[in-house]
C-alpha positions in Angstrom: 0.0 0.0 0.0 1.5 3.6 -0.9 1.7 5.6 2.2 2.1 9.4 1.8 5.4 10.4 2.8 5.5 11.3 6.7 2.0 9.5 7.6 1.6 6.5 9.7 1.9 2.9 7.6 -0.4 0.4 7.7 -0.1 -2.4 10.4 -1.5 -5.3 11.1 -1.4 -7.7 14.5 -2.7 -10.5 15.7 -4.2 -10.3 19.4 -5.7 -13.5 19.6 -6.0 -16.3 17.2 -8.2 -19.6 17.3 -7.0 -22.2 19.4 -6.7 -24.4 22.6 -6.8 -20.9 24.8 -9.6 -19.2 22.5 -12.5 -20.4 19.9 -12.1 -16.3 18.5 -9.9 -14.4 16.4 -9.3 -10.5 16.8 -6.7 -8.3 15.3 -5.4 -5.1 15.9 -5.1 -2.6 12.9 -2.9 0.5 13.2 -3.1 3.4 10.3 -3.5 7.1 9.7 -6.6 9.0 9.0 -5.4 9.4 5.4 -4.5 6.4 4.5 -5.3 4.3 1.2 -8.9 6.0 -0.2 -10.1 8.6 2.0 -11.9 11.5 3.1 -10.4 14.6 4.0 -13.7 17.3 5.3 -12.9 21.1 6.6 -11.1 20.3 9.5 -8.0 18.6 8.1 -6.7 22.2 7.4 -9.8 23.9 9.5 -9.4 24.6 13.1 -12.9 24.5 14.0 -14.6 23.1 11.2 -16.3 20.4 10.1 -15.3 17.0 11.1 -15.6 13.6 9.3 -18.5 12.6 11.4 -20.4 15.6 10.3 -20.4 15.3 6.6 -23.9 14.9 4.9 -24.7 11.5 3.3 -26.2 13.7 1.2 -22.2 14.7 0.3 -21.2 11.6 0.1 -23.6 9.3 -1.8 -25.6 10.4 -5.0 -24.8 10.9 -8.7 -21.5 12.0 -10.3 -19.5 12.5 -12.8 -15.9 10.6 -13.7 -13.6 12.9 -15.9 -11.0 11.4 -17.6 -8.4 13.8 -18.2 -5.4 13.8 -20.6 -2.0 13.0 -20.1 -1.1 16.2 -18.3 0.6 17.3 -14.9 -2.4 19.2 -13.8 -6.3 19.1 -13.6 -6.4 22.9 -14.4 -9.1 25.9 -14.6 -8.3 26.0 -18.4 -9.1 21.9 -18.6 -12.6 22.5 -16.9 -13.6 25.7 -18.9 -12.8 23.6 -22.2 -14.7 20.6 -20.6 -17.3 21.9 -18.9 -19.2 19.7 -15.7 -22.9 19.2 -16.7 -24.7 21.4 -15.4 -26.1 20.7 -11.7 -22.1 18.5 -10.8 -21.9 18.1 -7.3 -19.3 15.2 -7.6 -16.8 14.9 -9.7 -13.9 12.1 -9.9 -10.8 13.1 -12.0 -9.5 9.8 -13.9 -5.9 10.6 -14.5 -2.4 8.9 -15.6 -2.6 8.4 -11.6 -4.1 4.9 -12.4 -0.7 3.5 -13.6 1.2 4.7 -10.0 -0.5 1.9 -7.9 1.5 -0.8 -10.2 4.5 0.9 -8.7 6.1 -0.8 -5.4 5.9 2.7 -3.1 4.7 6.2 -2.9 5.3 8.3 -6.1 5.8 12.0 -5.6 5.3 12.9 -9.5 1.5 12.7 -9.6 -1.7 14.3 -11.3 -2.8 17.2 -8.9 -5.6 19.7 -9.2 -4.3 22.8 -9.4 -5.3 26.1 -7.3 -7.2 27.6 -10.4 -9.1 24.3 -11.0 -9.9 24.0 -6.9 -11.4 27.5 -6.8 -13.7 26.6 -10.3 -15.2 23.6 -8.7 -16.2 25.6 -5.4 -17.4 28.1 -7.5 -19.3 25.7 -9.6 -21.1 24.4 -6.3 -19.1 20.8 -6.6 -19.6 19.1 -3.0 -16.8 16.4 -3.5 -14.2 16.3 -5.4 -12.1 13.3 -5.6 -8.9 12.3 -7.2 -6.9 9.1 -8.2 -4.1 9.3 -6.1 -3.4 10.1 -2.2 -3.6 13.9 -2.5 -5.4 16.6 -4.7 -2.1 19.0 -3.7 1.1 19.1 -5.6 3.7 17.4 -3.9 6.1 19.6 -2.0 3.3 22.9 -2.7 4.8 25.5 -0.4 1.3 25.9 0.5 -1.6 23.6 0.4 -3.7 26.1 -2.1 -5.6 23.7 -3.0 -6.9 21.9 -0.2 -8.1 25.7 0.9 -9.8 26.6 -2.0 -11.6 23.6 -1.7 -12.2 22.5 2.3 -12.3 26.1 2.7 -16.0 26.4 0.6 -17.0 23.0 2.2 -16.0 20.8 -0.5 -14.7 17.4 0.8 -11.9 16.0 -0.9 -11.9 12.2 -1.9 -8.3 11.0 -2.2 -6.6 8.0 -3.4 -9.7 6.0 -5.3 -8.5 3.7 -7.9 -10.6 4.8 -11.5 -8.0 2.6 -13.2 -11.6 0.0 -14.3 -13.8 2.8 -14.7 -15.2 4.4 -17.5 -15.7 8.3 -18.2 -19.4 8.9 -17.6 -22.2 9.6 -14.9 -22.5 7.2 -12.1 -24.0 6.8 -8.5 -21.4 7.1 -6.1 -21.7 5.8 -2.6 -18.4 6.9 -0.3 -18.6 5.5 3.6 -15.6 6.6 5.6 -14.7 5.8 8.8 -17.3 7.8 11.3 -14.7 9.1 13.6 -15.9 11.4 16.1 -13.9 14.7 15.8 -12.0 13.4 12.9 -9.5 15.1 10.6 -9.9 13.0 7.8 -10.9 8.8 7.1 -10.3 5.9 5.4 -13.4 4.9 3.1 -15.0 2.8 0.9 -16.1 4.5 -2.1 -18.1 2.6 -4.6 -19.4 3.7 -8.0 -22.9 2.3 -9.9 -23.2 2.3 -12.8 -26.7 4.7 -14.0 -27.6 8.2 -12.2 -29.6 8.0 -9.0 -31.4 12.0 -8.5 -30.4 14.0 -5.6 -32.4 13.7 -2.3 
């Protein structure tokens, strides 16, 4: 699993196993809040503001849109305004070169990011979510994390690390269930797409 540089790794360890001395296993799991495909709401760069537990299922499960976007360094302003969202977006899921990364054997710090310009369109736009194929919509090494605060800053989540690599461009229902940790900067998740549009509640 690619861990971002600096965040705990995943880790596994068995507490009790079946056996003479127990007829139950249990395991303990170790991992950051932002690890593998995850959520990052307000408060991961918000003092104050909304936690994981208090994001809308209304966010987080309903129709969107995949965009597959070019061989480029950058989901940019100038992409969107020559691709245009339908009208009505409220999550969109970049598909980027991104997909070929998770074949690699660690973390890759040359990655598809969405740039400030393209951050403060989609808040703009009225996007809720906003998710990306690889473990962070910021360039790597930003000297600041523009792009996190155009987005958390307008209370657009941020979904981070999905794997599109199977997906096609197009409108889907997405369902996203991170962890609901009280207080929470940020969670792992499961994030499924259907395929077909479900309408809003």
């Amino acid at each position: 699993m690619h861990v971002y540089p600096g965040d705990p790794g995943f880790a596994t360890e068995s507490v009790v196993t079946v056996g003479s001395d127990s007829n139950y296993a249990l395991s303990r799991l170790t991992f950051g809040t932002h690890t593998g495909t995850h959520l990052d709401p307000p408060a991961h760069f918000f003092s104050g503001a909304m936690t994981v537990d208090q994001v809308p299922l209304e966010t987080l499960v309903g129709p969107a849109v995949v965009v597959e976007v070019p061989d480029s360094r950058a989901v940019t302003e100038q992409f969107l305004i020559e691709h245009p969202l339908p009208v009505g977006t409220q999550r969109v899921l970049f598909k980027t070169a991104n997909g070929a990364l998770w074949d690699k054997p660690k973390f890759q710090r040359r990655f598809v990011f969405i740039d400030e310009g393209a951050a403060k369109h989609l808040a703009a736009f009225g996007v809720r979510l906003a998710g990306i194929d690889y473990l962070s919509a910021e360039q790597y090494g930003a000297r600041q994390p523009v792009t996190h605060w155009a987005l958390l800053g307008a209370g657009t989540v941020i979904l981070e690390g999905i794997d599109l690599r199977a997906v096609s461009p197009g409108q889907y229902t997405l369902v996203c269930l991170p962890l609901k940790i009280v207080g929470g900067d940020g969670a792992p998740a499961r994030a499924i797409l259907i395929q077909g549009e479900a309408g809003d509640e």
